[in-house]
N, C-alpha and C positions, 0 to 999 in steps of 0.2 A: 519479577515482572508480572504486569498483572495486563491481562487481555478485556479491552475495553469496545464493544460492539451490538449494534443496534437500542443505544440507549443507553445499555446496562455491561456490568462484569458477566465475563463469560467463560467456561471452562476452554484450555488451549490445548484440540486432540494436534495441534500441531508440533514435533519435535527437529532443530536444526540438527545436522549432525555434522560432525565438528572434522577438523582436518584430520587423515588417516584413516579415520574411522568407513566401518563396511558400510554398505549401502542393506539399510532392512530389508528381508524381503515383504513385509507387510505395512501400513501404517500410513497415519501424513507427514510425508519428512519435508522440510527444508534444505534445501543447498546452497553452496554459495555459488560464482558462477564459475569458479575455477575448478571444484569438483565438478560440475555438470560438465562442462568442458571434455573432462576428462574421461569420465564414467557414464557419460548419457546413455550409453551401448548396454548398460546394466538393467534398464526399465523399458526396452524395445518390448510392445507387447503386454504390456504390465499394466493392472488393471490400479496397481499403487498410486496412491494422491501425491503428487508432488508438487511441491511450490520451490520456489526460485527466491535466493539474496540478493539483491542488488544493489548496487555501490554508489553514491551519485555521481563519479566519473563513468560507469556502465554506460555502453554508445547503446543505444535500443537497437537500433537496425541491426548490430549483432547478435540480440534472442529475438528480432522479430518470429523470424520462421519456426522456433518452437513457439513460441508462445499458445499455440492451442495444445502443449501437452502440457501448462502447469493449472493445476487449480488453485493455486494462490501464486500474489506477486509479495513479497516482502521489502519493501522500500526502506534502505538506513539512511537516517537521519545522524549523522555524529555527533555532528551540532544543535544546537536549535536553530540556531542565523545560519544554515548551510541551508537556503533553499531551492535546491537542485530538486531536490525531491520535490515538491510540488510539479515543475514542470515536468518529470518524468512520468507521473499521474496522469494530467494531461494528456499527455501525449502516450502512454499507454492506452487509458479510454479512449480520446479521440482519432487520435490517427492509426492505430495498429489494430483497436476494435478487442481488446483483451476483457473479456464478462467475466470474469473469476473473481476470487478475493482478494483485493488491495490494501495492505497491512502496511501502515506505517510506525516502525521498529527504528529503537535508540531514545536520541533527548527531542521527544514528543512532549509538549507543556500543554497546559487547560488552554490557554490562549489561543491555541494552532488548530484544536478540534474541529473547530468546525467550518475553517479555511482549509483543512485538510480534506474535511466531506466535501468542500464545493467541488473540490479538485478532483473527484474519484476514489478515495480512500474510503470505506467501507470498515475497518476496522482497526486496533490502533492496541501496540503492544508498550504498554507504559511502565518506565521503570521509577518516576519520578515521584516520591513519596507526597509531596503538595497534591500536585496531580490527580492522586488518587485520592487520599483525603479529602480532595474538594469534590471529585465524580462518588464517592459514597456520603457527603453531604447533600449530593444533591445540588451543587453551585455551578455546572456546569450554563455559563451566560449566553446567548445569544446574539447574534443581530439581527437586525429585520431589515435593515437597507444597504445594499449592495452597488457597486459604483460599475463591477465588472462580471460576467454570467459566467455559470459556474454550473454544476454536475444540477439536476433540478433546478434552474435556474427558473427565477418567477419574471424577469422581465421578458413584457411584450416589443416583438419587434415593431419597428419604427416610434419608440414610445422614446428612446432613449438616444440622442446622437451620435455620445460620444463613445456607444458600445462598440465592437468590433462586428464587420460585417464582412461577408464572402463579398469578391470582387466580383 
C-alpha cells in the first residue's frame, strides 16, 4: 500500500495493529473499533497517537465522544461503489467537528481522489497498482466545476440555487 497526501507519496509512521495483538506502548497505531472497544483503558493518559478503523456500517454517534482522543480517522472503503465512506467524512467534519487526519483506506481509485478531498479526506492509503502508477505519472485529473459544496468549497452563496442551504 502506498500512502498518498498533500499532493505527493508520503512515508506511513502509521502502524494498524491486527486482532490479538498488544497494544505498543509508543508509536502511531491504528485500531479497529472492536479493539478500542475493548482496550480503550490501555491509553488513559497516554501521550501515544492513535487513530481509529472504521467500517462503513460504524454508527458515528457511537465514537462521537472519543473522537478528540484519535489523531487520525481511517475510513474503509471495501469497495469502491461502497459510498458510505464519503458520508461518514461529512459528517465527521461537519457535524462532530473532528480536525485530525482523515485517511481513506481499501479500494480507493484515481477517479475518487479528489471527490474524497471535497468530502474531508486529507489523505488516502492506496493499494491499487493503476492508481499509483498514474499518481507517480503525475495524471492525477481534476475538475473545476462542481454542482455540490464540498471541504474548500469555491461556490459563493446566493450564486447558486440549487446548492443546499441552512433552513
Amino acid at each position: 500500500m502506498a500512502l498518498f497526501k498533500n499532493g505527493s507519496f508520503a512515508t506511513d509512521d502509521w502502524r494498524t495493529v491486527g486482532e490479538g495483538e498488544a497494544a505498543p506502548a509508543a508509536g502511531h497505531v491504528i485500531f479497529t473499533l472492536e479493539w478500542w472497544k475493548q482496550e480503550r483503558h490501555v491509553y488513559d493518559g497516554s501521550n501515544v497517537a492513535i487513530g481509529l478503523l472504521i467500517e462503513p456500517a460504524t454508527k458515528l454517534e457511537d465514537i462521537a465522544e472519543d473522537l478528540h482522543r484519535f489523531a487520525l480517522v481511517a475510513v474503509s472503503f471495501p469497495k469502491f461503489g461502497d459510498g458510505r465512506g464519503y458520508s461518514q467524512a461529512c459528517l465527521l467534519r461537519e457535524r462532530y467537528g473532528f480536525k485530525g487526519e482523515l485517511r481513506a483506506t481499501g479500494d480507493v481509485l484515481l477517479d475518487q481522489l479528489q471527490i474524497m478531498s471535497r468530502c474531508g479526506f486529507d489523505s488516502f492509503d492506496i493499494n491499487d497498482g493503476n492508481t499509483i502508477k498514474a499518481l507517480e505519472e503525475g495524471r492525477l485529473t481534476l475538475m473545476k466545476h462542481f454542482y455540490q459544496p464540498g471541504e474548500g468549497a469555491e461556490v459563493k452563496v446566493g450564486t447558486r440555487p440549487w446548492l443546499r442551504r441552512p433552513a
